[in-house]
N, CA, C, O and CB atoms as a CASP TS submission, in Angstrom:
PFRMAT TS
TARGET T0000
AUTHOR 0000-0000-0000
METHOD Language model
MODEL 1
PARENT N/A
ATOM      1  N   UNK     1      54.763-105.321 -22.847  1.00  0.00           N
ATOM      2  CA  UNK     1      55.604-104.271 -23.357  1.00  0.00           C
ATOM      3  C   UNK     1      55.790-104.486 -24.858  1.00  0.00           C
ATOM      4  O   UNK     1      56.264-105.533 -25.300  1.00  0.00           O
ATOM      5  CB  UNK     1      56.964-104.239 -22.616  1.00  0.00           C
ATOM      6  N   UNK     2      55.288-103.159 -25.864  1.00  0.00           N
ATOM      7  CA  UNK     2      55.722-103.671 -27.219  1.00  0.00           C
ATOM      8  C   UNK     2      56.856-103.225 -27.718  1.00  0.00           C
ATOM      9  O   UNK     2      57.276-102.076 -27.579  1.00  0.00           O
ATOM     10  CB  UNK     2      54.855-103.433 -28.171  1.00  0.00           C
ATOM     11  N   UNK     3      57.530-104.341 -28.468  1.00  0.00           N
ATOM     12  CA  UNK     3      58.714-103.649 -28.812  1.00  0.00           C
ATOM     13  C   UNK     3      59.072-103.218 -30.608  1.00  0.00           C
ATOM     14  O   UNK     3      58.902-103.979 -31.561  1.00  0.00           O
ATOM     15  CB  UNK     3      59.830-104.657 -28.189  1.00  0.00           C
ATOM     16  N   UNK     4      59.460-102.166 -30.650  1.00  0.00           N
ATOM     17  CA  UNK     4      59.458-101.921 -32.065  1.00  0.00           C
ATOM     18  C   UNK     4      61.396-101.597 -33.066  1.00  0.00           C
ATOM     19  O   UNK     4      62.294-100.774 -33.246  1.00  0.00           O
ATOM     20  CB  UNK     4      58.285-100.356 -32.049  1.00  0.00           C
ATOM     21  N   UNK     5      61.029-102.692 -33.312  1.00  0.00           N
ATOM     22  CA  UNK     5      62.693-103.041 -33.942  1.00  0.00           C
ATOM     23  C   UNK     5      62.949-102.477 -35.216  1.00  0.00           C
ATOM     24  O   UNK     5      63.238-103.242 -36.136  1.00  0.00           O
ATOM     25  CB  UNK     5      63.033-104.684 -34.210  1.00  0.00           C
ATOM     26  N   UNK     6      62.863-100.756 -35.491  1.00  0.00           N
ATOM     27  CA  UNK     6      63.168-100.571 -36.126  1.00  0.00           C
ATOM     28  C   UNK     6      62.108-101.005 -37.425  1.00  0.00           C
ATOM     29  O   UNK     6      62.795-101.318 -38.398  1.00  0.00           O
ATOM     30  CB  UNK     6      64.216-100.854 -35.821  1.00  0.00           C
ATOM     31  N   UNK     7      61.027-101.083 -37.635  1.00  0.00           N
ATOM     32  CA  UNK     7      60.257-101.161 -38.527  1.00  0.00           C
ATOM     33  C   UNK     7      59.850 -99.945 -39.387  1.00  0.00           C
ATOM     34  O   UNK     7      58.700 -99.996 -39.823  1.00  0.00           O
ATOM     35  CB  UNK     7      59.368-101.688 -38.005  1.00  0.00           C
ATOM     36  N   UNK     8      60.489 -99.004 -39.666  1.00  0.00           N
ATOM     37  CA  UNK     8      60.241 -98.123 -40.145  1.00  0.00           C
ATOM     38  C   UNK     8      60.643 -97.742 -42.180  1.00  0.00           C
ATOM     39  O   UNK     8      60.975 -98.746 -42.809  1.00  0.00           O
ATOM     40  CB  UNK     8      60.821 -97.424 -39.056  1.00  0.00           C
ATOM     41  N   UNK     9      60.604 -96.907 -42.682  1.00  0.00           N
ATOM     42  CA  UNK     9      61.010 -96.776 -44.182  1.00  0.00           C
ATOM     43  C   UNK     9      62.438 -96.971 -44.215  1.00  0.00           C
ATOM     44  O   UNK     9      63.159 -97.772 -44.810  1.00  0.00           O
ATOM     45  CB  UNK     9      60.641 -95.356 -44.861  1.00  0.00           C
ATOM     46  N   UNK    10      62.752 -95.585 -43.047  1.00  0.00           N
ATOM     47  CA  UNK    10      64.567 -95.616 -43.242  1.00  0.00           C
ATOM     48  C   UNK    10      64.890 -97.207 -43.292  1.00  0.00           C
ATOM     49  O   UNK    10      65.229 -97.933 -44.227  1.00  0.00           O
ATOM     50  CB  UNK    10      65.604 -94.790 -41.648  1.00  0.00           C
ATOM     51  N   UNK    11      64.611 -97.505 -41.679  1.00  0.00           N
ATOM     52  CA  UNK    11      65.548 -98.903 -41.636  1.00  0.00           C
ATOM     53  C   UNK    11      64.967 -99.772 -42.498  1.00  0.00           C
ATOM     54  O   UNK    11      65.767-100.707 -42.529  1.00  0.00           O
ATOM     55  CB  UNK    11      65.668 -99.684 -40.197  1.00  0.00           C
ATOM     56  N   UNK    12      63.824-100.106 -43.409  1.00  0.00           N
ATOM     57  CA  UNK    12      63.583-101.366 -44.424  1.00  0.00           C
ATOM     58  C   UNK    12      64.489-100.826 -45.972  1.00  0.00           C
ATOM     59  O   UNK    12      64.960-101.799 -46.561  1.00  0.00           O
ATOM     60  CB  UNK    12      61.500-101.622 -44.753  1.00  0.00           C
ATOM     61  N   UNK    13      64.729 -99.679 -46.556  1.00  0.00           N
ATOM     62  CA  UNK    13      65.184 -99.126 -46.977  1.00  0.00           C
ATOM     63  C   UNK    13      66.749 -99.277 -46.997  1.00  0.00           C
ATOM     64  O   UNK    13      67.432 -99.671 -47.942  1.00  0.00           O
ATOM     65  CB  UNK    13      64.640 -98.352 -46.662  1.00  0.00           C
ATOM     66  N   UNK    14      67.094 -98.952 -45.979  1.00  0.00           N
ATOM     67  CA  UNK    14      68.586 -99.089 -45.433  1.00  0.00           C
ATOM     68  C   UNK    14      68.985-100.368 -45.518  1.00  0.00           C
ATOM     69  O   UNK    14      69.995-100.663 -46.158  1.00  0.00           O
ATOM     70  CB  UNK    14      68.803 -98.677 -43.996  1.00  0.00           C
ATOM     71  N   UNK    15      68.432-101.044 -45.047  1.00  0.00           N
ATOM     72  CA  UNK    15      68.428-102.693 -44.779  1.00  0.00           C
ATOM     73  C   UNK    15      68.856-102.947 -46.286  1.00  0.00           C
ATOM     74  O   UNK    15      69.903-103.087 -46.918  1.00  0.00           O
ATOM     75  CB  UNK    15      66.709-103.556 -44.223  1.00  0.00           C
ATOM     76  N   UNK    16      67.701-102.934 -46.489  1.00  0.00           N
ATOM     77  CA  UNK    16      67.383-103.331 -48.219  1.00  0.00           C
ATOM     78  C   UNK    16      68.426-103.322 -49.173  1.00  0.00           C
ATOM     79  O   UNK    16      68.691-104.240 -49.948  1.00  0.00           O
ATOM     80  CB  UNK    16      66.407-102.332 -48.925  1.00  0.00           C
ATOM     81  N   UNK    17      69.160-101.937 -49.047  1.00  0.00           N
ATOM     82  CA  UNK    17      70.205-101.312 -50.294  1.00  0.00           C
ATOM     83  C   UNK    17      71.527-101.987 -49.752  1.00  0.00           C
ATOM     84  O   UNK    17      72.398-102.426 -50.504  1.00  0.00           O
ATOM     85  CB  UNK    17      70.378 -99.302 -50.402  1.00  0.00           C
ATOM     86  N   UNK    18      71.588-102.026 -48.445  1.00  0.00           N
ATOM     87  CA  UNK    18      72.844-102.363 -47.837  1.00  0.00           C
ATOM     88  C   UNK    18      73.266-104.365 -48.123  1.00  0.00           C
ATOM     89  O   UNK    18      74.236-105.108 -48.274  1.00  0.00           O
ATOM     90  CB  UNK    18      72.564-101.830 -45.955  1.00  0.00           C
ATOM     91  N   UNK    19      71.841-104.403 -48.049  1.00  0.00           N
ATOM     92  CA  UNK    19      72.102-106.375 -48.525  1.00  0.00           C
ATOM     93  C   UNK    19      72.302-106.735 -49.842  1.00  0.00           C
ATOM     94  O   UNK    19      72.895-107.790 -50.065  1.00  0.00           O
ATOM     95  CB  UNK    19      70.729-107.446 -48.259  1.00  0.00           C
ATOM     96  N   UNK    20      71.830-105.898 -50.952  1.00  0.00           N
ATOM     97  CA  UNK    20      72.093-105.850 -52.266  1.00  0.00           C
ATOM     98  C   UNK    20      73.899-105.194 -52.663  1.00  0.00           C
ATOM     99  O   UNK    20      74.727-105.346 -53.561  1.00  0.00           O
ATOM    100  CB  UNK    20      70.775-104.856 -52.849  1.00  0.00           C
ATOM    101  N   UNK    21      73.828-104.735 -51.884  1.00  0.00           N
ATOM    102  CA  UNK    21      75.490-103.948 -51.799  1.00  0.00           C
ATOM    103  C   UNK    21      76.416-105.415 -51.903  1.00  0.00           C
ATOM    104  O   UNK    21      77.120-105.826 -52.826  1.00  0.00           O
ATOM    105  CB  UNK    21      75.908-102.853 -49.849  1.00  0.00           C
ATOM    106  N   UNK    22      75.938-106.337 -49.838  1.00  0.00           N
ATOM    107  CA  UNK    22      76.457-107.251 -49.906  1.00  0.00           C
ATOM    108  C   UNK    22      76.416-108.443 -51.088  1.00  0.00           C
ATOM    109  O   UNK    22      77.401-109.143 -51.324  1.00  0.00           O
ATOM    110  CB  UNK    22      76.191-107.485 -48.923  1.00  0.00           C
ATOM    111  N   UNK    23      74.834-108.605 -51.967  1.00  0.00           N
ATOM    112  CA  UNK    23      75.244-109.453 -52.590  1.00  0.00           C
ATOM    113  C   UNK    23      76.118-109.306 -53.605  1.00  0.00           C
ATOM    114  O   UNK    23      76.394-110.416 -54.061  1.00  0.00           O
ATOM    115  CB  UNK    23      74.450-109.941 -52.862  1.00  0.00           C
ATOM    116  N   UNK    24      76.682-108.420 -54.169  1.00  0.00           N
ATOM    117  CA  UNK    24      77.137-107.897 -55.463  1.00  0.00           C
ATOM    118  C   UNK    24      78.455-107.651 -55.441  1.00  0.00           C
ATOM    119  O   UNK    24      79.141-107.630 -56.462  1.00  0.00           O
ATOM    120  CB  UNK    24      76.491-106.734 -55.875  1.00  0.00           C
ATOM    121  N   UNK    25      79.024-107.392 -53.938  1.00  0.00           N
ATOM    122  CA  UNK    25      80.316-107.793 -52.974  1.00  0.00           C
ATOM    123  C   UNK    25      80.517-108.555 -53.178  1.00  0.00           C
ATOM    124  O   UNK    25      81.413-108.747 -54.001  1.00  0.00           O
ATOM    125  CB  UNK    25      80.466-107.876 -51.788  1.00  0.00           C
ATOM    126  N   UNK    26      79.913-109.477 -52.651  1.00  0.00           N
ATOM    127  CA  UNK    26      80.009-111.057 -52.192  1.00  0.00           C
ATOM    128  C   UNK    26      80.358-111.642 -53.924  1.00  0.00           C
ATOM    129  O   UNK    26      81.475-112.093 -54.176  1.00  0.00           O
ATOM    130  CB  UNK    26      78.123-111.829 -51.283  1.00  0.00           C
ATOM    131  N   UNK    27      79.377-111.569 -54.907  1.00  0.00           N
ATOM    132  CA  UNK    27      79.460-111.988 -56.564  1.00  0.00           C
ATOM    133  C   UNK    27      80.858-112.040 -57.063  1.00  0.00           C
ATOM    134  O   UNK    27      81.594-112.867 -57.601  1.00  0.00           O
ATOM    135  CB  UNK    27      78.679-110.872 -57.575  1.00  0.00           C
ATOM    136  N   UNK    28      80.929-110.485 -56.551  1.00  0.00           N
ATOM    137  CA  UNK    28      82.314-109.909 -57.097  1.00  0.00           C
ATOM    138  C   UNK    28      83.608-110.735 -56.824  1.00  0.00           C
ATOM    139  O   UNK    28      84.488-111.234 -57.526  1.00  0.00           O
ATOM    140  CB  UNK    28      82.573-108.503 -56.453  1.00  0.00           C
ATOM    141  N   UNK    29      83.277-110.641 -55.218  1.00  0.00           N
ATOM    142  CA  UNK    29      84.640-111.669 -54.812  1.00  0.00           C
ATOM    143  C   UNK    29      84.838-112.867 -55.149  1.00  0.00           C
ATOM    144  O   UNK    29      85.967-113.320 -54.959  1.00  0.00           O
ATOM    145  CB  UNK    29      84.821-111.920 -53.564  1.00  0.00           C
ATOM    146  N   UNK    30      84.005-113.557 -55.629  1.00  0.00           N
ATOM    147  CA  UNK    30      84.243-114.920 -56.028  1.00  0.00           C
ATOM    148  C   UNK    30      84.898-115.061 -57.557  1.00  0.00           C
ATOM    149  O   UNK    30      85.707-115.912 -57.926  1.00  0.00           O
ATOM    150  CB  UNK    30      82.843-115.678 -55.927  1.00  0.00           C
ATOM    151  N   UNK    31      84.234-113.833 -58.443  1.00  0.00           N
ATOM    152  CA  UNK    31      84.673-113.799 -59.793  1.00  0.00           C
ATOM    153  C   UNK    31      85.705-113.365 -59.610  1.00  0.00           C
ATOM    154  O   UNK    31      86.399-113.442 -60.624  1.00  0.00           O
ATOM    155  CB  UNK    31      84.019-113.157 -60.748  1.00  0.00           C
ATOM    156  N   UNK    32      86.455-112.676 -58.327  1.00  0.00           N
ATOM    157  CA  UNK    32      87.916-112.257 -58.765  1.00  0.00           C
ATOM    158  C   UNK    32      87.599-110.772 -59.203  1.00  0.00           C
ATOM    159  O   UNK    32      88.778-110.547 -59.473  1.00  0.00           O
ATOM    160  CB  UNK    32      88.646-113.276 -60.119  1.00  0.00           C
ATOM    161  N   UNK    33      87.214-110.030 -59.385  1.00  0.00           N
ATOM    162  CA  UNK    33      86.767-109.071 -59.834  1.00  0.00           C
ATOM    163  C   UNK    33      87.458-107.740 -58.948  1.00  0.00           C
ATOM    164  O   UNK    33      87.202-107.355 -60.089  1.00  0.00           O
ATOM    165  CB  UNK    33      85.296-109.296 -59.834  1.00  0.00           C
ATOM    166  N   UNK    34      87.932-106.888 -58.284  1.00  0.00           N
ATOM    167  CA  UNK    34      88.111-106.053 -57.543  1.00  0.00           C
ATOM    168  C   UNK    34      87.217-104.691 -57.262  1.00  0.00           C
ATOM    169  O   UNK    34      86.742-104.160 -56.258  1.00  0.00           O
ATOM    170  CB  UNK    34      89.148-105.899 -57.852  1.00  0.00           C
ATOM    171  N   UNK    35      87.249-104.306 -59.189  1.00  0.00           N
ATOM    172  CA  UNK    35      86.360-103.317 -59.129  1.00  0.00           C
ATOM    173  C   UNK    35      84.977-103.553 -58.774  1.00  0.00           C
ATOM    174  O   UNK    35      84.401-102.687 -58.115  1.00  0.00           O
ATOM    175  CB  UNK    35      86.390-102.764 -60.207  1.00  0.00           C
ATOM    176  N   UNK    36      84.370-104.591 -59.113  1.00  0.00           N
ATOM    177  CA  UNK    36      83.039-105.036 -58.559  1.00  0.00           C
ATOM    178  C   UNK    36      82.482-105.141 -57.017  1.00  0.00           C
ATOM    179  O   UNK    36      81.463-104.819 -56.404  1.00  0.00           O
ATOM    180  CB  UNK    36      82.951-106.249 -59.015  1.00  0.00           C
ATOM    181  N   UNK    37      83.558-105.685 -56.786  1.00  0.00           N
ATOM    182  CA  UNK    37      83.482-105.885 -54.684  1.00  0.00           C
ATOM    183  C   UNK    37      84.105-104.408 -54.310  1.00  0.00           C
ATOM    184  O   UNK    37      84.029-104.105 -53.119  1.00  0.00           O
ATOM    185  CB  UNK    37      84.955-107.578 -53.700  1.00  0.00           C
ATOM    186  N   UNK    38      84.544-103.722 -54.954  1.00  0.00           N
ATOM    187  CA  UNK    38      84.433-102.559 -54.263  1.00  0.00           C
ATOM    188  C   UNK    38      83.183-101.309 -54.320  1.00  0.00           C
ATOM    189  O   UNK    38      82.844-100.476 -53.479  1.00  0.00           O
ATOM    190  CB  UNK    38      85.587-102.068 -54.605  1.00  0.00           C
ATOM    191  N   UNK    39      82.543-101.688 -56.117  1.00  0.00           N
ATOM    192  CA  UNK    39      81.406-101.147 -56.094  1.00  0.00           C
ATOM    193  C   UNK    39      80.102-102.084 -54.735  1.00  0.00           C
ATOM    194  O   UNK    39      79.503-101.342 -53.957  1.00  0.00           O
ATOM    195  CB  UNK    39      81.023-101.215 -57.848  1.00  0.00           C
ATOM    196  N   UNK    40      79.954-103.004 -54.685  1.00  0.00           N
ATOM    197  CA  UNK    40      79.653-103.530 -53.701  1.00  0.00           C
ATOM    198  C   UNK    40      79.789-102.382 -52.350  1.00  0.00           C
ATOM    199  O   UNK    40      78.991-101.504 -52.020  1.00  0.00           O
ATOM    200  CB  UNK    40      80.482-104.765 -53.713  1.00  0.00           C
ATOM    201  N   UNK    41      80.839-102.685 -51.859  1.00  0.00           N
ATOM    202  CA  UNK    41      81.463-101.684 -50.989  1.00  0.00           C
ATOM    203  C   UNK    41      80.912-100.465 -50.368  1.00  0.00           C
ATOM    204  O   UNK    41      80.647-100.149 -49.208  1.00  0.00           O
ATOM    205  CB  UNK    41      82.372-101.269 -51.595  1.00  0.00           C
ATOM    206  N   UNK    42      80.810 -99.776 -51.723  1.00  0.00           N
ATOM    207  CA  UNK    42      80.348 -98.303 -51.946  1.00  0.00           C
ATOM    208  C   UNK    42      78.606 -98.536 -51.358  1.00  0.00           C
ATOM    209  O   UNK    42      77.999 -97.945 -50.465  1.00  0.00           O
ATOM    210  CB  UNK    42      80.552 -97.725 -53.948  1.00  0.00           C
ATOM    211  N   UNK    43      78.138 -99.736 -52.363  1.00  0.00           N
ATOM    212  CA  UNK    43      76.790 -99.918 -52.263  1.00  0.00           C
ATOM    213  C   UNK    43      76.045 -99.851 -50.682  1.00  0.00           C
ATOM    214  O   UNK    43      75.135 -99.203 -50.164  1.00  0.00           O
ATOM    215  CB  UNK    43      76.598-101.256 -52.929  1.00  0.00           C
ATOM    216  N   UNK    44      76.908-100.812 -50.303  1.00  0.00           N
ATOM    217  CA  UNK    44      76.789-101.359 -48.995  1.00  0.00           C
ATOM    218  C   UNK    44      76.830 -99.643 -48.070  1.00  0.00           C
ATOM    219  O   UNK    44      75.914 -99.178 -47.391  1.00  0.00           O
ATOM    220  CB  UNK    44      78.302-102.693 -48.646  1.00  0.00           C
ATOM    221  N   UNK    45      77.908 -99.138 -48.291  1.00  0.00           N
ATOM    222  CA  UNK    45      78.233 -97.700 -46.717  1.00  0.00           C
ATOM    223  C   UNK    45      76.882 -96.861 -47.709  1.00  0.00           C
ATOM    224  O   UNK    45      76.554 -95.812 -47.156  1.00  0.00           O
ATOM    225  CB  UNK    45      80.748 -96.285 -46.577  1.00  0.00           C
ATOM    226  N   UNK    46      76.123 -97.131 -48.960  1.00  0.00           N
ATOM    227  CA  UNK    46      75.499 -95.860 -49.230  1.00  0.00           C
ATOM    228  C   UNK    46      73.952 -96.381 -48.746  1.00  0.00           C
ATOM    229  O   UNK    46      73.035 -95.561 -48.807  1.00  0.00           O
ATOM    230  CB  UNK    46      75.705 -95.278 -50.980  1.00  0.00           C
ATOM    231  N   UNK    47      73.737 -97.485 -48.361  1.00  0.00           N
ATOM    232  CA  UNK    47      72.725 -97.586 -47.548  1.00  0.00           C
ATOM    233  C   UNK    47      72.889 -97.216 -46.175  1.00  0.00           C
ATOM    234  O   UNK    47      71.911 -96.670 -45.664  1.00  0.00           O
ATOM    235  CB  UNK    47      72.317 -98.732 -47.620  1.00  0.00           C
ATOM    236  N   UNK    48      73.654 -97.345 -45.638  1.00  0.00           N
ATOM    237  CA  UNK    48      74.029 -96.218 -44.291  1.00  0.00           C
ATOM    238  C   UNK    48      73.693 -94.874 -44.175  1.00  0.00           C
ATOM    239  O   UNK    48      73.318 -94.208 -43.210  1.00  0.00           O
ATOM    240  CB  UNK    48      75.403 -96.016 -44.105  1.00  0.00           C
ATOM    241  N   UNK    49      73.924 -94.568 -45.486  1.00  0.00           N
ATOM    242  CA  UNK    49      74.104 -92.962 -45.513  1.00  0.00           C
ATOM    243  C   UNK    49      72.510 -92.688 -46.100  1.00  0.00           C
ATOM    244  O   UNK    49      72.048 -91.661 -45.602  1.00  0.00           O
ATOM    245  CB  UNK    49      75.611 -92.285 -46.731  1.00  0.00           C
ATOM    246  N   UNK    50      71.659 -93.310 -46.954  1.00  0.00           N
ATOM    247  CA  UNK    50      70.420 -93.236 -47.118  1.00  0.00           C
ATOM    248  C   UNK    50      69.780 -93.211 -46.150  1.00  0.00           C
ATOM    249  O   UNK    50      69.185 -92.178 -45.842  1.00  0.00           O
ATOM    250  CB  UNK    50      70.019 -93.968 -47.743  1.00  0.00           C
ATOM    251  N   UNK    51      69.708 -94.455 -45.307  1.00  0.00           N
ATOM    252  CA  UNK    51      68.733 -94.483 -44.465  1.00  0.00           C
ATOM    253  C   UNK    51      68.888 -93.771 -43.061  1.00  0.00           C
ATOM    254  O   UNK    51      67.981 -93.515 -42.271  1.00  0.00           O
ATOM    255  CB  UNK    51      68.467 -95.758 -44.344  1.00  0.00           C
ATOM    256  N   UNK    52      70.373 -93.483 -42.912  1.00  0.00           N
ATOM    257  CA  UNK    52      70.694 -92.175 -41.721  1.00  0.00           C
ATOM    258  C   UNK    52      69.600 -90.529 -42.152  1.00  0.00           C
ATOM    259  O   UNK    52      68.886 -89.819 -41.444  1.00  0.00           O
ATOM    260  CB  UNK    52      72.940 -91.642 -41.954  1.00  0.00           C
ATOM    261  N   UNK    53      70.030 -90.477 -43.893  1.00  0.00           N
ATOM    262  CA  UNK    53      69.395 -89.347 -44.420  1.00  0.00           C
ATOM    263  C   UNK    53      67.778 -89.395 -43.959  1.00  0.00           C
ATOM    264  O   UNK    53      67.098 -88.383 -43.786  1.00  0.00           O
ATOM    265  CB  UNK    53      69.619 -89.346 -46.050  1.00  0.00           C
ATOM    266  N   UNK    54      67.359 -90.606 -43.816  1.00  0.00           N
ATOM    267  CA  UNK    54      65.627 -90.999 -44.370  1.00  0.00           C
ATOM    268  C   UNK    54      65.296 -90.453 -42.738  1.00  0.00           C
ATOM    269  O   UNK    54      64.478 -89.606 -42.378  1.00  0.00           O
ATOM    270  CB  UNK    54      65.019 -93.271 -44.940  1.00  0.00           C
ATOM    271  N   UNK    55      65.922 -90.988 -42.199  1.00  0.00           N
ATOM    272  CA  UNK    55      65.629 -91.116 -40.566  1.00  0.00           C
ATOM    273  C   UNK    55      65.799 -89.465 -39.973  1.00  0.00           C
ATOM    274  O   UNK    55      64.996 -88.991 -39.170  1.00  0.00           O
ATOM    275  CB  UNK    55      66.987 -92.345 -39.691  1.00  0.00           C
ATOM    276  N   UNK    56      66.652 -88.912 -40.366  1.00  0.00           N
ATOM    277  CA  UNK    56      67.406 -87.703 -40.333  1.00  0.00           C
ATOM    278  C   UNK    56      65.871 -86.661 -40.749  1.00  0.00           C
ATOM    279  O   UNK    56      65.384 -85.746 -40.085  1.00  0.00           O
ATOM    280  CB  UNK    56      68.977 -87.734 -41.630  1.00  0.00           C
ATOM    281  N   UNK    57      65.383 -87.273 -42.160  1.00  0.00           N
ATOM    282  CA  UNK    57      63.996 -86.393 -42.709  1.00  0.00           C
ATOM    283  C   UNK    57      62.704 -86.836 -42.002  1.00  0.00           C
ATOM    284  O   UNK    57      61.712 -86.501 -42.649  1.00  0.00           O
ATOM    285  CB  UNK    57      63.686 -86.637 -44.424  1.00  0.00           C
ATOM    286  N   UNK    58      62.479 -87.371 -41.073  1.00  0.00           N
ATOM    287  CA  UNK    58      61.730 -87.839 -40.414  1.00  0.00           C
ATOM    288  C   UNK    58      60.935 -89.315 -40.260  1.00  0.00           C
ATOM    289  O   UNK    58      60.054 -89.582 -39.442  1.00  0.00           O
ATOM    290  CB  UNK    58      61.209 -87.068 -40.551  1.00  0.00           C
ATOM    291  N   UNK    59      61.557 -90.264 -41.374  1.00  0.00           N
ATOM    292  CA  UNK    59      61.044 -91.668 -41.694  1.00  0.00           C
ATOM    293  C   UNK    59      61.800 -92.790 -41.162  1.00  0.00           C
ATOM    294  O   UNK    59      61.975 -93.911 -41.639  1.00  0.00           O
ATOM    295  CB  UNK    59      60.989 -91.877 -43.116  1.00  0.00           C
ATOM    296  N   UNK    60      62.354 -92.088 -39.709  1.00  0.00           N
ATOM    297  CA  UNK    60      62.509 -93.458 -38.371  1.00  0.00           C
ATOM    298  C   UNK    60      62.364 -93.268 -37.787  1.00  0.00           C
ATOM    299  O   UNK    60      62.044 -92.091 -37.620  1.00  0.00           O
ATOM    300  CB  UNK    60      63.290 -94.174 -37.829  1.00  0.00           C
ATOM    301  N   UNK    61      62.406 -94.166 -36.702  1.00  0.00           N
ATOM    302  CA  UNK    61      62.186 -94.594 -35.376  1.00  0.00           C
ATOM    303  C   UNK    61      62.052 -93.145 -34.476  1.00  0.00           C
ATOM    304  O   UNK    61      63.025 -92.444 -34.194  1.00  0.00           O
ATOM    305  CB  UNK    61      63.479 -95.633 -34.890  1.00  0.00           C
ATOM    306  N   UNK    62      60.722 -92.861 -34.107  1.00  0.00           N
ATOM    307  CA  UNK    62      60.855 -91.306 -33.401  1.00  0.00           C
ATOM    308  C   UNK    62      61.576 -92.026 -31.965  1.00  0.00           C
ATOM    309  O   UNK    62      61.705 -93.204 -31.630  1.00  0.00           O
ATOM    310  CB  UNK    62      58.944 -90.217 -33.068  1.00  0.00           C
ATOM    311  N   UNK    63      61.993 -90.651 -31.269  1.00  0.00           N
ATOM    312  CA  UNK    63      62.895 -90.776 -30.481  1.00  0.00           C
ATOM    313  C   UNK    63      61.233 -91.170 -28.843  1.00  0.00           C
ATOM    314  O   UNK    63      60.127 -90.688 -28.597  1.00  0.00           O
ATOM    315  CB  UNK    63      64.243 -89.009 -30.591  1.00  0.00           C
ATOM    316  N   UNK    64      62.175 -92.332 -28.203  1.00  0.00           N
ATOM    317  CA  UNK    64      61.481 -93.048 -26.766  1.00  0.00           C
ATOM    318  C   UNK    64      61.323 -91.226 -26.055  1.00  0.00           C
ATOM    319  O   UNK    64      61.922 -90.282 -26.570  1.00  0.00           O
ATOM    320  CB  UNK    64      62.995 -94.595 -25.530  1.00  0.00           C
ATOM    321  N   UNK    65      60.386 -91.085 -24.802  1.00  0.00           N
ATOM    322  CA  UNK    65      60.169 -90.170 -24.504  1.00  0.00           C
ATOM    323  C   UNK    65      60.611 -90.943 -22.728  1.00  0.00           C
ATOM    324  O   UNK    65      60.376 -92.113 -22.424  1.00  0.00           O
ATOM    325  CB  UNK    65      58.725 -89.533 -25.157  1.00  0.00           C
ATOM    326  N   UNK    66      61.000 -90.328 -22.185  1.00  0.00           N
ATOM    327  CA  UNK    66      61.324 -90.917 -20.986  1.00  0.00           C
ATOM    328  C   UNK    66      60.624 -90.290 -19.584  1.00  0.00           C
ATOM    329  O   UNK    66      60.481 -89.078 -19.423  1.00  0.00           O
ATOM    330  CB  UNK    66      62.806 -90.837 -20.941  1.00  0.00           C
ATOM    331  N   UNK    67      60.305 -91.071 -18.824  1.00  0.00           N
ATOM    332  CA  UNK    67      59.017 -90.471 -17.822  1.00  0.00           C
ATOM    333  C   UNK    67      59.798 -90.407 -16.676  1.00  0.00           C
ATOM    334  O   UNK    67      60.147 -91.479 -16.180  1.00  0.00           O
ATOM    335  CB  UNK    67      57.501 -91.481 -17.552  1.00  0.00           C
ATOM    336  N   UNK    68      60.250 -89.045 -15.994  1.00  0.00           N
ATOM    337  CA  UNK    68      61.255 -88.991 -14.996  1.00  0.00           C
ATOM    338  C   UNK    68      60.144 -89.338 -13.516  1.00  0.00           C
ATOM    339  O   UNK    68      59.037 -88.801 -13.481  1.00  0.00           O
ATOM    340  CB  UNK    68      62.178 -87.260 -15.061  1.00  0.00           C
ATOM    341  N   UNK    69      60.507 -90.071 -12.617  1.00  0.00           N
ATOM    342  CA  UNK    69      59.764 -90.124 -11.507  1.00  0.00           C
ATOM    343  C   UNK    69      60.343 -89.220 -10.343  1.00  0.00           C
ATOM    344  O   UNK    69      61.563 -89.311 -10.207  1.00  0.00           O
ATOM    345  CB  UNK    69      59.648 -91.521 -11.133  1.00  0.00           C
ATOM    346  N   UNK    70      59.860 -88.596  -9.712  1.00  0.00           N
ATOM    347  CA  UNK    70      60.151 -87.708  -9.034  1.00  0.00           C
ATOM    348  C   UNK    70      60.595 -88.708  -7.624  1.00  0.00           C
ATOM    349  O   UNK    70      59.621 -89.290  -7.146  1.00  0.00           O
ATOM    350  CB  UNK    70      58.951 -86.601  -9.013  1.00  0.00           C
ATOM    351  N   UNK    71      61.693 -88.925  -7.039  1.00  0.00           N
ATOM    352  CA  UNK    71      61.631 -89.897  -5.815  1.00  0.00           C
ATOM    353  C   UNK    71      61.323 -88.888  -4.393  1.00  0.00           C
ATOM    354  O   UNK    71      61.236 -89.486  -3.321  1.00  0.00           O
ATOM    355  CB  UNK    71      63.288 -90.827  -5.678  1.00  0.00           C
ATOM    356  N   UNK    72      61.198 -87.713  -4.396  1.00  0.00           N
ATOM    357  CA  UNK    72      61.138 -86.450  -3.508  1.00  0.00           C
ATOM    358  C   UNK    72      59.551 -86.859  -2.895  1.00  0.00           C
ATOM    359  O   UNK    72      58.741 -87.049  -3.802  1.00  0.00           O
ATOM    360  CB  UNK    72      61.298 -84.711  -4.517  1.00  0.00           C
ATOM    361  N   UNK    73      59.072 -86.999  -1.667  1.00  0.00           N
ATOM    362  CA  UNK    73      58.345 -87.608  -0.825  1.00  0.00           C
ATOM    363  C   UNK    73      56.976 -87.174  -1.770  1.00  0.00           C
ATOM    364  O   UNK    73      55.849 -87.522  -1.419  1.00  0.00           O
ATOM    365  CB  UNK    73      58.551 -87.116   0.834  1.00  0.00           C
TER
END
């Protein structure tokens, strides 16, 4: 059985923007900074919203197709 975890543009994309969000969060909070970890923040939910968009335009995971078995003799 192969399994496919999301290997697509959206989700490497999404992934991508959303971990750079975290590092710049993460920077922020240590310098004390507020406005920074909240741009972070922003960074982080706008890879959500990218790669929902990407997936949304057709560049994820197409949808499983499901094979109904008939149990009727």
């Amino acid at each position: 059985m192969a399994h496919d975890h999301g290997h697509t543009p959206a989700a490497w994309v999404g992934s991508i923007i959303a971990f750079v969000g975290f590092c710049v969060a993460g920077a922020f909070m240590v310098l004390d900074s507020p406005i920074g970890f909240w741009a972070g923040m922003i960074v982080i939910a706008a890879g959500g919203v990218i790669g929902g968009a990407m997936r949304a335009a057709g560049m994820g995971q197409k949808p499983k197709r499901q094979i109904l078995v008939n149990s009727e003799g």
